[in-house]
Backbone as CSV, one residue per row, in Angstrom:
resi,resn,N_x,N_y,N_z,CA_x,CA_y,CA_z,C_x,C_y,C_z
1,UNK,4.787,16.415,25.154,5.236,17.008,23.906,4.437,16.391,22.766
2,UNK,3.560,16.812,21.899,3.213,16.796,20.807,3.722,16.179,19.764
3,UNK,3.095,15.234,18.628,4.400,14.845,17.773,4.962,15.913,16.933
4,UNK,4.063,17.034,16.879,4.723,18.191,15.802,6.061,18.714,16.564
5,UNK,5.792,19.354,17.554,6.893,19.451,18.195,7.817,18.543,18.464
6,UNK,7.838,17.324,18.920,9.199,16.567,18.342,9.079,16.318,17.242
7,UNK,8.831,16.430,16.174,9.136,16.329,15.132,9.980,17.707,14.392
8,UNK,9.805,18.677,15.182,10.440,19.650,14.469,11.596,20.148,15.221
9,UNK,12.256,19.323,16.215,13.178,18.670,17.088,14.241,18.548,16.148
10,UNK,15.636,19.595,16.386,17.052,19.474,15.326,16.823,19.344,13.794
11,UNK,15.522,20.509,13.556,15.174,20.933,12.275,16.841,21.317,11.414
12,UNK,17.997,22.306,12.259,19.271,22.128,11.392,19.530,20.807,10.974
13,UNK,19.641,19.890,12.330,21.062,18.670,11.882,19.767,17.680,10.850
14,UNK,18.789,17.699,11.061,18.136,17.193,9.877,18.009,17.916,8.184
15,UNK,18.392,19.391,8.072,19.171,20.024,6.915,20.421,19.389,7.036
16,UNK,21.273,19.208,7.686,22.515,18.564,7.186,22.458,17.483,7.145
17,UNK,21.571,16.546,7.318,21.423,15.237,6.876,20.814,15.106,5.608
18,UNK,19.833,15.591,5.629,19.089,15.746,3.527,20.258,16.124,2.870
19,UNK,20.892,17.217,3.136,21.904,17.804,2.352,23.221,16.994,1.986
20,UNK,23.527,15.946,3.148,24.626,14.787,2.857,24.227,13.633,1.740
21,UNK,22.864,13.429,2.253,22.043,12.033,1.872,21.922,12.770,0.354
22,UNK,21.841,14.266,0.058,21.802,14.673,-1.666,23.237,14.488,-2.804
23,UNK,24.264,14.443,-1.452,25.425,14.520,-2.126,25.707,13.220,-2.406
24,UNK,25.469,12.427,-1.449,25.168,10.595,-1.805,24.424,10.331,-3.112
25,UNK,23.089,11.003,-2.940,22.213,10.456,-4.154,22.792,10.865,-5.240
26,UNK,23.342,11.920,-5.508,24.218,12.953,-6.727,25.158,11.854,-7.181
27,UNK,25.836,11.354,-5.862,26.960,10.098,-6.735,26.437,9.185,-7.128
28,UNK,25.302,8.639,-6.450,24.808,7.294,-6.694,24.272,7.204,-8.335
29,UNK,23.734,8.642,-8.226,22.654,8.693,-9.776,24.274,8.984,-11.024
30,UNK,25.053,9.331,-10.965,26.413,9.677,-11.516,26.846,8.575,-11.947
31,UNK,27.065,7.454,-10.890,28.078,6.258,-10.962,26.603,5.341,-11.794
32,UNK,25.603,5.044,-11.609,24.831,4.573,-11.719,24.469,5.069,-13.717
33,UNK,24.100,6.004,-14.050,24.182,7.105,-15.107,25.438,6.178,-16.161
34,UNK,26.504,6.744,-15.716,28.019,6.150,-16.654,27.816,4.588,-16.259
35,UNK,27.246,3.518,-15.831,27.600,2.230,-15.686,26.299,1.864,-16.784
36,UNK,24.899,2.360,-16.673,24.174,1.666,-17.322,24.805,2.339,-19.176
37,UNK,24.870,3.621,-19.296,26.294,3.941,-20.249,26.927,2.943,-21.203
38,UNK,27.501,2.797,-20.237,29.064,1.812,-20.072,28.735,-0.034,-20.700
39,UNK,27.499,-0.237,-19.931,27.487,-1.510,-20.179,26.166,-2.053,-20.833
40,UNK,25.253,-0.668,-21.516,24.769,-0.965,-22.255,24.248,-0.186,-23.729
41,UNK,23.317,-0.414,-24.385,23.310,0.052,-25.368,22.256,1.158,-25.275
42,UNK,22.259,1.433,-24.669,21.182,2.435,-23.488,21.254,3.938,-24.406
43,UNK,20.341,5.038,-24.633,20.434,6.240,-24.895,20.830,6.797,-23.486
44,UNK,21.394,7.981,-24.427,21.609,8.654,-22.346,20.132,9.484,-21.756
45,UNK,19.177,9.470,-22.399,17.866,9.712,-21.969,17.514,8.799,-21.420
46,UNK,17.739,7.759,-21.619,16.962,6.015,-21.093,17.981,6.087,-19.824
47,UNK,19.266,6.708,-20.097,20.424,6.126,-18.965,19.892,6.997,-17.875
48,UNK,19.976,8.296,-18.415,19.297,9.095,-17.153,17.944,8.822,-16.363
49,UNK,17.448,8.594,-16.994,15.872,8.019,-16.225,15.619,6.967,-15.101
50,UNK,16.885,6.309,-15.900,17.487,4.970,-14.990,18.052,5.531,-14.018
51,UNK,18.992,6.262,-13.980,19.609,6.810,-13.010,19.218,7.535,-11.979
52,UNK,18.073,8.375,-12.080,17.566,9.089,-11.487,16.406,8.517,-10.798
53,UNK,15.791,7.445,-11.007,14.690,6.315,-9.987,16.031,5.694,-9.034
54,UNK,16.806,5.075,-9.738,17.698,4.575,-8.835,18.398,5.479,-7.621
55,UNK,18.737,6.733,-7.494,19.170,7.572,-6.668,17.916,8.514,-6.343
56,UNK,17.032,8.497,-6.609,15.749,9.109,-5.998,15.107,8.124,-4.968
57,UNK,15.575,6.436,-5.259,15.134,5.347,-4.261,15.835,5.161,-3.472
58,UNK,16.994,5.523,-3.218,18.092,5.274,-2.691,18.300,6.915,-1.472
59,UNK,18.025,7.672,-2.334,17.700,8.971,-0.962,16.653,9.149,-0.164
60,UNK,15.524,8.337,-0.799,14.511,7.798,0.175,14.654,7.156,1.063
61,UNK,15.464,5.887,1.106,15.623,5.076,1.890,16.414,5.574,2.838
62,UNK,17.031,6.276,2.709,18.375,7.288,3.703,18.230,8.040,4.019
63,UNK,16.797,8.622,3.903,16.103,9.828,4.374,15.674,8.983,5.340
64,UNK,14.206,8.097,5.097,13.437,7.496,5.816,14.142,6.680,7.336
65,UNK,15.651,6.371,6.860,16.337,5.398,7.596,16.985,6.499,8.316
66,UNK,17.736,7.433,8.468,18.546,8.312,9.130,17.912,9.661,9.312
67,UNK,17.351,10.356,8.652,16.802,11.476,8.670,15.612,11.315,9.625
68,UNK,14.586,10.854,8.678,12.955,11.088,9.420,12.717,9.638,9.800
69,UNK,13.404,8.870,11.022,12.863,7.798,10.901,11.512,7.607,11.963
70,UNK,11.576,8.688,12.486,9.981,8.985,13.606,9.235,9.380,12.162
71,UNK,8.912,9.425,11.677,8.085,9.629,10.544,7.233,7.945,10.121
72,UNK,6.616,7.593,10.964,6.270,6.361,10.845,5.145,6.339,10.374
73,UNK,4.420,6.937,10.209,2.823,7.306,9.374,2.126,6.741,8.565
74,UNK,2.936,6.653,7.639,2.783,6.687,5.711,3.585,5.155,5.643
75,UNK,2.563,4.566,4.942,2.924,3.253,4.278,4.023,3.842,3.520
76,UNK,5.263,2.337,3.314,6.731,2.954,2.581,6.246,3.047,0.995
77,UNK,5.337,2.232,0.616,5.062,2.723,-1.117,4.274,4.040,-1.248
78,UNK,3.736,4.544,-0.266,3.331,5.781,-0.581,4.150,6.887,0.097
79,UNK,4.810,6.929,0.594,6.283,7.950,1.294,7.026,7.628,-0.046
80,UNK,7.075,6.871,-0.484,8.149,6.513,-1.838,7.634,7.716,-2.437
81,UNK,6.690,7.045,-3.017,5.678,8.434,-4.142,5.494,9.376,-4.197
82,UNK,5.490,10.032,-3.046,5.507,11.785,-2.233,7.093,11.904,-1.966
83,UNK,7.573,11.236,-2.203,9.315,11.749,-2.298,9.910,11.686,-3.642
84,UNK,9.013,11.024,-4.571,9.532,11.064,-5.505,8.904,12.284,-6.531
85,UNK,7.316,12.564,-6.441,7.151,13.592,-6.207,7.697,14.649,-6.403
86,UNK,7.594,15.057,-4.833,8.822,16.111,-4.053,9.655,16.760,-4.930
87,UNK,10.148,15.709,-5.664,11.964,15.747,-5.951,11.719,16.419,-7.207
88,UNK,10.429,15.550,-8.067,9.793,15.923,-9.463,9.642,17.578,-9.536
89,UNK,9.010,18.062,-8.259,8.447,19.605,-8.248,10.046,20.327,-7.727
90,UNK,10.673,19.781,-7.030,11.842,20.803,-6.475,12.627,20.953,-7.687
91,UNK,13.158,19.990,-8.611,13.834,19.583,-9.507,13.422,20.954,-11.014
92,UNK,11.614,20.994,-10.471,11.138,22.027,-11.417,11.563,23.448,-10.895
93,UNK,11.452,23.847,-9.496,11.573,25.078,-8.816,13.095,25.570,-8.983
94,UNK,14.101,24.347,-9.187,15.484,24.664,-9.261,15.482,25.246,-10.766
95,UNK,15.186,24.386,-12.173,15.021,24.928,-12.926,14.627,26.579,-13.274
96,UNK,13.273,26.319,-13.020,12.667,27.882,-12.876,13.292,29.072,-12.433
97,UNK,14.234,28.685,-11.199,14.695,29.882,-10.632,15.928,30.383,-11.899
98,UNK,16.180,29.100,-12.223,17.960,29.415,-12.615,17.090,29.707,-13.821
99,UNK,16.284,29.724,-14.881,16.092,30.083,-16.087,15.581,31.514,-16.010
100,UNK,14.666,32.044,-14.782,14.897,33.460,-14.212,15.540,34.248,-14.101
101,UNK,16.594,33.744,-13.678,18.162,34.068,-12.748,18.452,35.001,-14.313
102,UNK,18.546,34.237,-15.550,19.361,33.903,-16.765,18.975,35.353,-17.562
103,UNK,16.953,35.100,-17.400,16.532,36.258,-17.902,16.250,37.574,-17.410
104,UNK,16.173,37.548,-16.358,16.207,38.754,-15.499,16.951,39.343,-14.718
105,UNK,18.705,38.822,-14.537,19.355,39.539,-13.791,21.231,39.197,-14.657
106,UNK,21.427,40.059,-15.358,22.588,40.053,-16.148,23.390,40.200,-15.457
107,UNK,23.512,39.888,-14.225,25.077,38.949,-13.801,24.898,37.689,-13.648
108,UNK,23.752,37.350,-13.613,23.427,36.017,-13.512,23.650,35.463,-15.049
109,UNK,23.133,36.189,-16.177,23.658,35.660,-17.406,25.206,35.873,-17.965
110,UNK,26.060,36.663,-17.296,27.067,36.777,-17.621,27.763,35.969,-16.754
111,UNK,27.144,35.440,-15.617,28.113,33.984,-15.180,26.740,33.242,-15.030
112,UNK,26.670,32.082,-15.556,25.621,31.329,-15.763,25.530,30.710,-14.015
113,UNK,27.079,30.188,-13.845,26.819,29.329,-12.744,26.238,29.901,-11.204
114,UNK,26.270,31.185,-11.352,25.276,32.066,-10.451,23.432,31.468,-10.651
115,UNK,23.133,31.410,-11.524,21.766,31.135,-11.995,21.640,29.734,-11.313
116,UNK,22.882,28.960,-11.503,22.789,27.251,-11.310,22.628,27.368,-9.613
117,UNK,23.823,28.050,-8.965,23.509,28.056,-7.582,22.086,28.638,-6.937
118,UNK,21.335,30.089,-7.793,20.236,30.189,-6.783,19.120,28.858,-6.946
119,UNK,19.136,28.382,-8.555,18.565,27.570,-8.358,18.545,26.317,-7.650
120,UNK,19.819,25.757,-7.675,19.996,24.666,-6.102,19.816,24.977,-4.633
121,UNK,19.896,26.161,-4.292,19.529,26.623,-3.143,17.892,26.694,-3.039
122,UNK,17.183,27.113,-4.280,15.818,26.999,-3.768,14.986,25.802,-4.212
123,UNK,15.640,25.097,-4.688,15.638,23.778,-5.136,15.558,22.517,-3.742
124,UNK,16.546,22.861,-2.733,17.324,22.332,-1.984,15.910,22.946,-0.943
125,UNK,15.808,24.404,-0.913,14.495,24.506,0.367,13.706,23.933,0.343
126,UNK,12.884,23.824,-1.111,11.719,22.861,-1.056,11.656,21.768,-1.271
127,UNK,12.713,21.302,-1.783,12.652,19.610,-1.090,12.422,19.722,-0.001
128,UNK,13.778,20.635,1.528,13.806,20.119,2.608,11.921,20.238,3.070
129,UNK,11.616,20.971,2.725,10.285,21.601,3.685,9.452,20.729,3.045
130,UNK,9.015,20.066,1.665,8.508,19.061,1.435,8.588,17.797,2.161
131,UNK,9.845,17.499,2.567,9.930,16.024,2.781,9.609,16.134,4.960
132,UNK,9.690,17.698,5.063,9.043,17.796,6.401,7.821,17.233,6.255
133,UNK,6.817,18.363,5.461,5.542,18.348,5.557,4.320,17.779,5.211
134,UNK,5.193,17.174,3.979,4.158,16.376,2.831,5.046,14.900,3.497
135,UNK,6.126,14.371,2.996,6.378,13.439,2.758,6.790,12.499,4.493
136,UNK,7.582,13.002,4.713,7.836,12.374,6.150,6.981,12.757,7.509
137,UNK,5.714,12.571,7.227,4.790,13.534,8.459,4.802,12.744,9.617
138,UNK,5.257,12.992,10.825,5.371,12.549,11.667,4.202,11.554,11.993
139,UNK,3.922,10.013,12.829,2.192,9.765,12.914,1.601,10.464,13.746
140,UNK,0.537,11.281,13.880,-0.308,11.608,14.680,-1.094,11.172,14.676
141,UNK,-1.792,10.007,14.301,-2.724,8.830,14.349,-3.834,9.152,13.596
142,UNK,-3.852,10.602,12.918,-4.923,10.172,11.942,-4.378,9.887,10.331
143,UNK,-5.266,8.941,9.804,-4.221,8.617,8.452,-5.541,9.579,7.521
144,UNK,-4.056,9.935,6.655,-4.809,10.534,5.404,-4.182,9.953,4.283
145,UNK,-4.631,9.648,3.284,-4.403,9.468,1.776,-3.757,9.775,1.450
146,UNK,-3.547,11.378,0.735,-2.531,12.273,0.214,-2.513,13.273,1.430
């Protein structure tokens, strides 16, 4: 067997593992968000920024550790970077869709939170298929850079 092929070995239960490990990072960056808040004199632009390295490092590690841990390839500071990445461009694709959603389909602007869901759903694909293809690449022994 090939590493592509085991690697693409319980392609679902590895969607329901990103998808748990998002609902983790969602709290982590939340609780994390209201504490730097809370206990400092922080803007909530500064708080968020904070928040969002901290639960973008933290779904890495729980990706890398439970999800893709045959993904042995990629030095961990550069799997960091292509997941963080990742998250940078999906984070944009979720946007995009839902500001679409808003202008081009008036049920989507007459319930906004329609717009919010297609955009987490396609938000949510390309992470998963990113952190397949780009970020967690199985080793096949040749190393590449990017």
């Amino acid at each position: 067997m090939e590493g592509n092929e085991l690697f693409r070995i319980g392609g679902g239960a590895r969607f329901l593992r990103v998808f748990g490990i998002g609902v983790v990072a969602f709290l982590i960056d939340a609780i994390v968000f209201q504490g730097v808040l809370s206990l400092s004199s922080a803007s909530l632009y500064l708080a968020r920024l904070i928040s969002f390295v901290v639960a973008t490092t933290a779904a890495w590690w729980l990706n890398r550790t439970f999800t893709f841990r045959d993904a042995t390839g990629t030095p961990p500071h550069l799997q960091w970077a292509r997941f963080f990445a990742a998250n940078l461009v999906g984070g944009s694709v979720n946007y995009a869709v839902f500001v679409l959603a808003i202008a081009m389909v008036p049920l989507a602007a007459a319930f906004p939170v329609l717009a919010l869901a297609a955009g987490s759903v396609c938000g949510v694909a390309f992470n998963f298929t990113a952190y397949q293809r780009y970020v967690f690449r199985p080793n096949t022994g040749a190393s590449r850079l990017f």
